[in-house]
The first five atom37 places (N, CA, C, CB, O) and aatype in JSON, in Angstrom:
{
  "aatype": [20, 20, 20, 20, 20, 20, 20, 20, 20, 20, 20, 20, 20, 20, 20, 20, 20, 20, 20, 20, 20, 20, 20, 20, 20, 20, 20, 20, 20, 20, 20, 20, 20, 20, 20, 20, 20, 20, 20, 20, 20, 20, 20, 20, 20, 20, 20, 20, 20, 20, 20, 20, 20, 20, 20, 20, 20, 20, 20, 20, 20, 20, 20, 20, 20, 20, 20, 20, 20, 20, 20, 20, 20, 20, 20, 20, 20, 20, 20, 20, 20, 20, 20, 20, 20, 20, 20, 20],
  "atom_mask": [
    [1, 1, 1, 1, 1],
    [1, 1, 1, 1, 1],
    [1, 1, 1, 1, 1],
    [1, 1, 1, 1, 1],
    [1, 1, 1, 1, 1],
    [1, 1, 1, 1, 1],
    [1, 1, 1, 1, 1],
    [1, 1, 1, 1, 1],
    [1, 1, 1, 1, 1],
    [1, 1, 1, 1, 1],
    [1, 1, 1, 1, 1],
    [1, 1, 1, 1, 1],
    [1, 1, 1, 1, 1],
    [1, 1, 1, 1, 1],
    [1, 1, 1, 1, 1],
    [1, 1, 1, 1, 1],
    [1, 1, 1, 1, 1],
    [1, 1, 1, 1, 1],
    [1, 1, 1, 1, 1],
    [1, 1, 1, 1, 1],
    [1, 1, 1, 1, 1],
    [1, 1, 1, 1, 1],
    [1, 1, 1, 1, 1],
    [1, 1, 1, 1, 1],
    [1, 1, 1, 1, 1],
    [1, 1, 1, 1, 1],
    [1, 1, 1, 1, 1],
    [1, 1, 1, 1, 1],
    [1, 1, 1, 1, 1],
    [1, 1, 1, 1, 1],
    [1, 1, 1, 1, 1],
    [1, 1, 1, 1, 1],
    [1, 1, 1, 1, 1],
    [1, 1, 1, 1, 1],
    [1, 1, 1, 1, 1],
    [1, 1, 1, 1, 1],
    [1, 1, 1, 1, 1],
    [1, 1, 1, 1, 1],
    [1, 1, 1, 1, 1],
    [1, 1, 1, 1, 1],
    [1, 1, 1, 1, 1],
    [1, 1, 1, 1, 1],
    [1, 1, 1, 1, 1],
    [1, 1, 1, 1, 1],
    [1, 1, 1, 1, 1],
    [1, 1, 1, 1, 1],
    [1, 1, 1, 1, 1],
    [1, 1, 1, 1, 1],
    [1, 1, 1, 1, 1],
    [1, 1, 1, 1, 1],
    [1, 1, 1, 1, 1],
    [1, 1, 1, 1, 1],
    [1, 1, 1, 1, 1],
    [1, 1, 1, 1, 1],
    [1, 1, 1, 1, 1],
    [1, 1, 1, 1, 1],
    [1, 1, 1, 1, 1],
    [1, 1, 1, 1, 1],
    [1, 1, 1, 1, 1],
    [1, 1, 1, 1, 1],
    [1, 1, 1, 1, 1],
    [1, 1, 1, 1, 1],
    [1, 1, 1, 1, 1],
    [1, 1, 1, 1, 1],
    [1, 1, 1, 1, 1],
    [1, 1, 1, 1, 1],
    [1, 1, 1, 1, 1],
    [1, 1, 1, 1, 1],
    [1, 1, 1, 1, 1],
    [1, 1, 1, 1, 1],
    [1, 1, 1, 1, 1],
    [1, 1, 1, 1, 1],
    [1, 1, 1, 1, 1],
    [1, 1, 1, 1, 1],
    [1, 1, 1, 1, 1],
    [1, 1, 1, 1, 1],
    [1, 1, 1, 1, 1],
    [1, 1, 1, 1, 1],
    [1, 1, 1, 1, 1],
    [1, 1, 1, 1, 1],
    [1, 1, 1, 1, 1],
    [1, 1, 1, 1, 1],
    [1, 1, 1, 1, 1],
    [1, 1, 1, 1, 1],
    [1, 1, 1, 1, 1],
    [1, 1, 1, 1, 1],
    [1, 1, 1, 1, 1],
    [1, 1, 1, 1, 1]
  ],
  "atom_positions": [
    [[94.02, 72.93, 91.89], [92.84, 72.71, 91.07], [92.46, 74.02, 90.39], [91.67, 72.15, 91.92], [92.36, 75.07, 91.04]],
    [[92.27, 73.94, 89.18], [91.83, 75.42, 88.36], [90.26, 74.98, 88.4], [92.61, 75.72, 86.41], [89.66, 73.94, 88.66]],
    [[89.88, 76.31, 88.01], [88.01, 76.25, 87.72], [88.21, 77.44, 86.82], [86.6, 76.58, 89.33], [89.11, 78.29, 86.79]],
    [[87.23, 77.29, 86.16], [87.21, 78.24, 84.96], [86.16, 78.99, 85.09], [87.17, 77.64, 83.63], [85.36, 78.39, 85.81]],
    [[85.69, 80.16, 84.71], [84.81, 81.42, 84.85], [84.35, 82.21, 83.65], [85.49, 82.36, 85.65], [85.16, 82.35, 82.73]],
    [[83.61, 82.55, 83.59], [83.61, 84.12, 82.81], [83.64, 84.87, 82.98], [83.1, 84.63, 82.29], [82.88, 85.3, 83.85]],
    [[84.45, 85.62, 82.39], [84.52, 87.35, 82.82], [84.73, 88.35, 81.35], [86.19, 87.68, 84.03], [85.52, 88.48, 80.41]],
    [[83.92, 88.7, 81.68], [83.25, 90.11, 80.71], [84.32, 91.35, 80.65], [81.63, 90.85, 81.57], [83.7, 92.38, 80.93]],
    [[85.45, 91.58, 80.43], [86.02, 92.88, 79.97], [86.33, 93.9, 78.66], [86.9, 92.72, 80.31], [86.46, 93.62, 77.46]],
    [[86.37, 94.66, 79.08], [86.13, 96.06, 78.17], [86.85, 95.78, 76.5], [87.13, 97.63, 79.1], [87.75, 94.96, 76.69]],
    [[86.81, 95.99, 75.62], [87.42, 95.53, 74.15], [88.99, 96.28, 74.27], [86.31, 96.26, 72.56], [89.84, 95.55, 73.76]],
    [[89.47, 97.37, 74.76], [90.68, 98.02, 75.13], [91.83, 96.72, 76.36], [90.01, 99.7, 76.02], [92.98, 96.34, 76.12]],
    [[90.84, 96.32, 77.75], [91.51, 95.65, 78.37], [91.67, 94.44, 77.34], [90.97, 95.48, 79.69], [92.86, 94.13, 77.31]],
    [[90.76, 93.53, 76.37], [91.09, 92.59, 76.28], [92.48, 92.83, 74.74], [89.68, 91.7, 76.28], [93.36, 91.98, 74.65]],
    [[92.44, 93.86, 73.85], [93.81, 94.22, 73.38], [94.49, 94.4, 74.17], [94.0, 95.16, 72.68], [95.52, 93.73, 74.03]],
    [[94.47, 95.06, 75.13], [95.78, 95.06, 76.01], [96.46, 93.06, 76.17], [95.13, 95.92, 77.96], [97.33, 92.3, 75.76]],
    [[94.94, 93.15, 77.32], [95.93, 91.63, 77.04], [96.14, 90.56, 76.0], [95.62, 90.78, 77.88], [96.72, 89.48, 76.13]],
    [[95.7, 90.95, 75.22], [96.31, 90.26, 73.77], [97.83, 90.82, 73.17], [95.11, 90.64, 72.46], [98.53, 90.34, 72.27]],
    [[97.94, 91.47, 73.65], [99.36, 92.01, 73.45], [100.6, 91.56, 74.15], [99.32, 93.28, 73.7], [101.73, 91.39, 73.69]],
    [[99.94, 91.35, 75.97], [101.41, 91.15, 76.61], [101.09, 89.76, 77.05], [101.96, 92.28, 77.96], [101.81, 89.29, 77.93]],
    [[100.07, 89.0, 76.56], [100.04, 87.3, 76.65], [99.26, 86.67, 75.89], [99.65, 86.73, 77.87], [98.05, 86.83, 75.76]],
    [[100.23, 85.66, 75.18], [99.52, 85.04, 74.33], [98.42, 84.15, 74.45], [100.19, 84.58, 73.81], [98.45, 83.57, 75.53]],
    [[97.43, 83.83, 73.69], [96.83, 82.67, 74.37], [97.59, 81.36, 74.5], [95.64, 82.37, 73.71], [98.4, 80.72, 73.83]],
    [[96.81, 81.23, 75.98], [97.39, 79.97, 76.79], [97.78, 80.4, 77.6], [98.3, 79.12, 76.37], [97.74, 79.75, 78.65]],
    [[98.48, 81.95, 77.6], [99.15, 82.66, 79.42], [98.11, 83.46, 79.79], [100.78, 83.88, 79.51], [98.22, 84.22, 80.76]],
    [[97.16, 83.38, 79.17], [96.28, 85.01, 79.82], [95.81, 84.24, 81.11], [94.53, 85.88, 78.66], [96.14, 84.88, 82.1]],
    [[95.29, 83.32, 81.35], [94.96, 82.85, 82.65], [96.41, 83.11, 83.68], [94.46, 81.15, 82.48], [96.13, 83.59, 84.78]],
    [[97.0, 83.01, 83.58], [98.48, 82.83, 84.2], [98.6, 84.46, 84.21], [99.84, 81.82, 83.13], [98.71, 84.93, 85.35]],
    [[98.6, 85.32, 83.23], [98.85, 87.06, 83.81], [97.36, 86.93, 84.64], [98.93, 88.75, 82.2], [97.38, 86.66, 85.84]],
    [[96.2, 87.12, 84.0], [95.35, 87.2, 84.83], [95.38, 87.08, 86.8], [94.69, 86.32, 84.18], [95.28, 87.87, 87.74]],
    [[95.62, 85.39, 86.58], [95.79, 85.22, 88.31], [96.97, 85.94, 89.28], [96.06, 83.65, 88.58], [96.98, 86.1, 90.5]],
    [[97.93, 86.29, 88.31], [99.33, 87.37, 88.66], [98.22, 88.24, 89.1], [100.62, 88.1, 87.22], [97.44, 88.28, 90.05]],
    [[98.43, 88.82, 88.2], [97.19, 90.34, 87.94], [96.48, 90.83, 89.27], [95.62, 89.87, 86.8], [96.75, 91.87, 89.88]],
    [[95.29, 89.7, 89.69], [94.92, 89.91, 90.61], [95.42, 89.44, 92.23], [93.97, 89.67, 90.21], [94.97, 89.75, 93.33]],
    [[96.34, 88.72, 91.89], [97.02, 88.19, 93.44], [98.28, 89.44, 93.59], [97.89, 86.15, 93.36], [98.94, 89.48, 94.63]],
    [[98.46, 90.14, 92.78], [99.41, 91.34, 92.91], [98.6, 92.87, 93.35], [100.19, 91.51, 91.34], [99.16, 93.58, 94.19]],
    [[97.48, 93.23, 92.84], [96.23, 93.68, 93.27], [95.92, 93.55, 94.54], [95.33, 93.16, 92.66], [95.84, 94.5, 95.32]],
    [[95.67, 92.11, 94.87], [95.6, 92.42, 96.33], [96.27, 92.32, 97.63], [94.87, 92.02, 96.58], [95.86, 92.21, 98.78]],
    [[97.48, 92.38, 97.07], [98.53, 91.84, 98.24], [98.9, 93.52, 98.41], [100.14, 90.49, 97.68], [99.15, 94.09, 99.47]],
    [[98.85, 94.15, 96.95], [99.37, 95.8, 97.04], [98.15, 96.23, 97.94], [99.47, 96.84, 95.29], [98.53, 96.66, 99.04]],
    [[96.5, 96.23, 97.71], [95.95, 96.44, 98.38], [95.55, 96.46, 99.86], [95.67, 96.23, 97.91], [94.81, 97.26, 100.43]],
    [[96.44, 95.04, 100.53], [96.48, 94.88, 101.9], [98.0, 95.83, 102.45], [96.48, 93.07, 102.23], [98.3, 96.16, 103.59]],
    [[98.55, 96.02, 101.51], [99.58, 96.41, 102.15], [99.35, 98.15, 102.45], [100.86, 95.95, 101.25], [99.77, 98.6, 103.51]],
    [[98.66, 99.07, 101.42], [98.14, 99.79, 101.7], [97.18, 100.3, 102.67], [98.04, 99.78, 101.09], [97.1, 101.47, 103.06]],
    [[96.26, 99.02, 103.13], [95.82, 99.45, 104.34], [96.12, 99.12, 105.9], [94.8, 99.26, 104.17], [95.71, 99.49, 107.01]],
    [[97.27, 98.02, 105.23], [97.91, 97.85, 106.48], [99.03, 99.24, 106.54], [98.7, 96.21, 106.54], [99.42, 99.41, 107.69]],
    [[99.48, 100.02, 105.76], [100.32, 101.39, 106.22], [99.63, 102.0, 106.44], [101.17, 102.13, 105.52], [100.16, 102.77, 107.24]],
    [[98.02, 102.48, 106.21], [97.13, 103.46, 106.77], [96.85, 103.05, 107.91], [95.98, 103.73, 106.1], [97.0, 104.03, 108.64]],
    [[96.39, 101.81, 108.78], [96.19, 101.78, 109.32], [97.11, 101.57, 110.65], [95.53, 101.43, 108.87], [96.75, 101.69, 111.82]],
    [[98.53, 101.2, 110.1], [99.49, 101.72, 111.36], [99.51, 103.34, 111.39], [101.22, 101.13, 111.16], [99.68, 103.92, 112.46]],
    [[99.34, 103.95, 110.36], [99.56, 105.98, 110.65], [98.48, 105.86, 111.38], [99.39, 107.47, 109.16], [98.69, 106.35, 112.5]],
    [[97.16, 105.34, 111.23], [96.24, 106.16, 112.09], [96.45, 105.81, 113.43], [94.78, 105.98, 111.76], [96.12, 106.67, 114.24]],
    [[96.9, 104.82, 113.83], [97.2, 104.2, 115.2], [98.64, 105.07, 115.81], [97.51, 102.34, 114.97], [98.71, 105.36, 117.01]],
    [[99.61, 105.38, 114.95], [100.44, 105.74, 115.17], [100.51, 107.47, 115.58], [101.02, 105.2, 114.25], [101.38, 108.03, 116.24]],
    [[99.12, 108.15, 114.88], [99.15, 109.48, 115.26], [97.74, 109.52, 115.99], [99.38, 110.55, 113.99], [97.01, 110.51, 116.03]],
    [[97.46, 108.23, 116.58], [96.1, 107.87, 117.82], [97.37, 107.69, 118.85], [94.72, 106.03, 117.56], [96.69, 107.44, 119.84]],
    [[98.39, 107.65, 119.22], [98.97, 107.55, 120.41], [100.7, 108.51, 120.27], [99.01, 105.72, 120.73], [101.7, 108.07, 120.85]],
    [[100.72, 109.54, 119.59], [101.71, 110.29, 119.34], [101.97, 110.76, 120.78], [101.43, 111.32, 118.26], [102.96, 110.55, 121.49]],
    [[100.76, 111.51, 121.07], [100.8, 111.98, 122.43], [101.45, 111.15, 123.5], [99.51, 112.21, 122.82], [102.49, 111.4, 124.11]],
    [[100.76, 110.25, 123.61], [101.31, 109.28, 124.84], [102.83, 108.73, 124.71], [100.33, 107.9, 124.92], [103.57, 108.43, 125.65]],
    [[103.09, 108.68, 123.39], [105.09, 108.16, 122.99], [105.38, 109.33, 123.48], [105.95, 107.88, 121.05], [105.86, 109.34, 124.61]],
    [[105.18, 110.5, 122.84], [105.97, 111.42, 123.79], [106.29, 111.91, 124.94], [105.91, 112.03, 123.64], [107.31, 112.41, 125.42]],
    [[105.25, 111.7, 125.3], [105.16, 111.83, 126.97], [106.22, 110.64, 127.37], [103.35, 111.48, 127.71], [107.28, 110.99, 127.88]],
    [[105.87, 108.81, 127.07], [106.77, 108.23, 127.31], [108.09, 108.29, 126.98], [106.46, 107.52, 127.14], [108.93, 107.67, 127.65]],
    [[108.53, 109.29, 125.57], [109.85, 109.07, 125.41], [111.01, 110.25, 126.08], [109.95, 108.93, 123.91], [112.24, 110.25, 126.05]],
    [[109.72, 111.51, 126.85], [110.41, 111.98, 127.66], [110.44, 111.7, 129.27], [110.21, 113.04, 127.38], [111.15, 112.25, 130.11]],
    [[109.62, 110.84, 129.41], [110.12, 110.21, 131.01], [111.37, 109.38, 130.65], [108.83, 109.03, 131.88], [112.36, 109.73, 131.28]],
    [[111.53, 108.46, 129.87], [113.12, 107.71, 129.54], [113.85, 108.87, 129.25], [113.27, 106.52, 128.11], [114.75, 108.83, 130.09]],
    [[114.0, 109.76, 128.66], [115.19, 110.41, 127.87], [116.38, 110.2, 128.5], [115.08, 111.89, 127.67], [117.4, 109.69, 128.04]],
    [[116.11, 110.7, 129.83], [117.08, 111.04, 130.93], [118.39, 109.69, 131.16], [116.01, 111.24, 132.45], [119.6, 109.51, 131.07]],
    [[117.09, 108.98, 131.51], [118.18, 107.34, 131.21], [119.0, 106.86, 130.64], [117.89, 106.45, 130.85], [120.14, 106.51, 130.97]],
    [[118.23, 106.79, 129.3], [118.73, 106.62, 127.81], [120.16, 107.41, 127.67], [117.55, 107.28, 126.67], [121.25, 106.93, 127.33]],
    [[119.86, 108.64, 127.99], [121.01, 109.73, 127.55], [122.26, 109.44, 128.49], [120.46, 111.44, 127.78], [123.35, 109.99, 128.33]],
    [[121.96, 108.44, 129.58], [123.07, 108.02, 130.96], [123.0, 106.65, 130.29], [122.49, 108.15, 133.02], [122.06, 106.22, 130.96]],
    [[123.07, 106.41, 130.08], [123.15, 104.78, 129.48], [124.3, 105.04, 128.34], [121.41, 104.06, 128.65], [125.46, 104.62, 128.38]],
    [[123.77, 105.77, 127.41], [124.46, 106.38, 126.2], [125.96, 106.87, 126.66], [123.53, 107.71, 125.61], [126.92, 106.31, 126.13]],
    [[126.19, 107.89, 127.63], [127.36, 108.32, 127.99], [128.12, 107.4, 128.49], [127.29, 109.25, 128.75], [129.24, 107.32, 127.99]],
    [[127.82, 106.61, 129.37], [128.3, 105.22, 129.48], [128.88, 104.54, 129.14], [127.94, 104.66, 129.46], [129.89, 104.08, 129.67]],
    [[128.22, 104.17, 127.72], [128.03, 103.21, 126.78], [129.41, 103.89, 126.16], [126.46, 103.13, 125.87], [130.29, 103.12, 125.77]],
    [[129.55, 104.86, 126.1], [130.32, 105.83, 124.61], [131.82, 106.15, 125.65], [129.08, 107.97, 123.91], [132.96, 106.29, 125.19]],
    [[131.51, 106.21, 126.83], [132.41, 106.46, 127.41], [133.86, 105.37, 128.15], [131.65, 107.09, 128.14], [134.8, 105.83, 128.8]],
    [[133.68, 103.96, 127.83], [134.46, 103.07, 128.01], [135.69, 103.08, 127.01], [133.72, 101.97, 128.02], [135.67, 103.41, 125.83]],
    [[136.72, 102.68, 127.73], [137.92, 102.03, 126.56], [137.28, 101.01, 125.61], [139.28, 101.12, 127.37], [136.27, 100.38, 125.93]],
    [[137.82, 100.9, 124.59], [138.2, 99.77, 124.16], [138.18, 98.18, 124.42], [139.0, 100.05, 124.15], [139.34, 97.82, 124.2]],
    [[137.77, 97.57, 124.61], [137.5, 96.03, 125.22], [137.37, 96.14, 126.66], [138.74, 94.9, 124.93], [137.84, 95.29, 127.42]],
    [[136.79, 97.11, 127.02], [136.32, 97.1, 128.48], [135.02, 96.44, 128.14], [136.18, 98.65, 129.33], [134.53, 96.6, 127.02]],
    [[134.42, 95.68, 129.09], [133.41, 95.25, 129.46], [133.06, 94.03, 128.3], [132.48, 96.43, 129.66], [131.95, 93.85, 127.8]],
    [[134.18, 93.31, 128.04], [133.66, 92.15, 127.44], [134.29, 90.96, 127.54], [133.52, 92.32, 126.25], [133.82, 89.96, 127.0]]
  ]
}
């Protein structure tokens, strides 16, 4: 279902969009326009808001990724150290 509105923009935005849609598409760039706007916008604060979480627990990964290391690094030699179709 469409609904129609008014909206008031600047004499520059509305040449602009007289240029890259003709009438009959400006509704159609328009709703682009802004559903691209805010999908970029969520995505931006969804990457800020994993960094801030991500350097809210830096400390604690490291701490955890040096209690594993040890493992990991015996797992790894292991892993690297078989023939060829051993173990399958």
């Amino acid at each position: 279902m469409n609904r129609r509105i008014n909206v008031i923009l600047p004499e520059t935005t509305v040449e602009v969009l007289a240029k890259v849609a003709p009438r009959g598409d400006r509704s159609r760039l328009i709703d682009r326009a802004i559903r691209h706007y805010v999908a970029a916008r969520g995505r931006r604060h969804l990457r800020a808001q994993l960094k801030r979480e991500a350097l809210a627990n830096a400390d604690r990964d490291l701490v955890m990724a040096a209690e594993w290391f040890h493992l990991e690094e015996e797992a790894w030699a292991k892993a690297t150290s078989k023939e060829p179709g051993e173990g399958r």
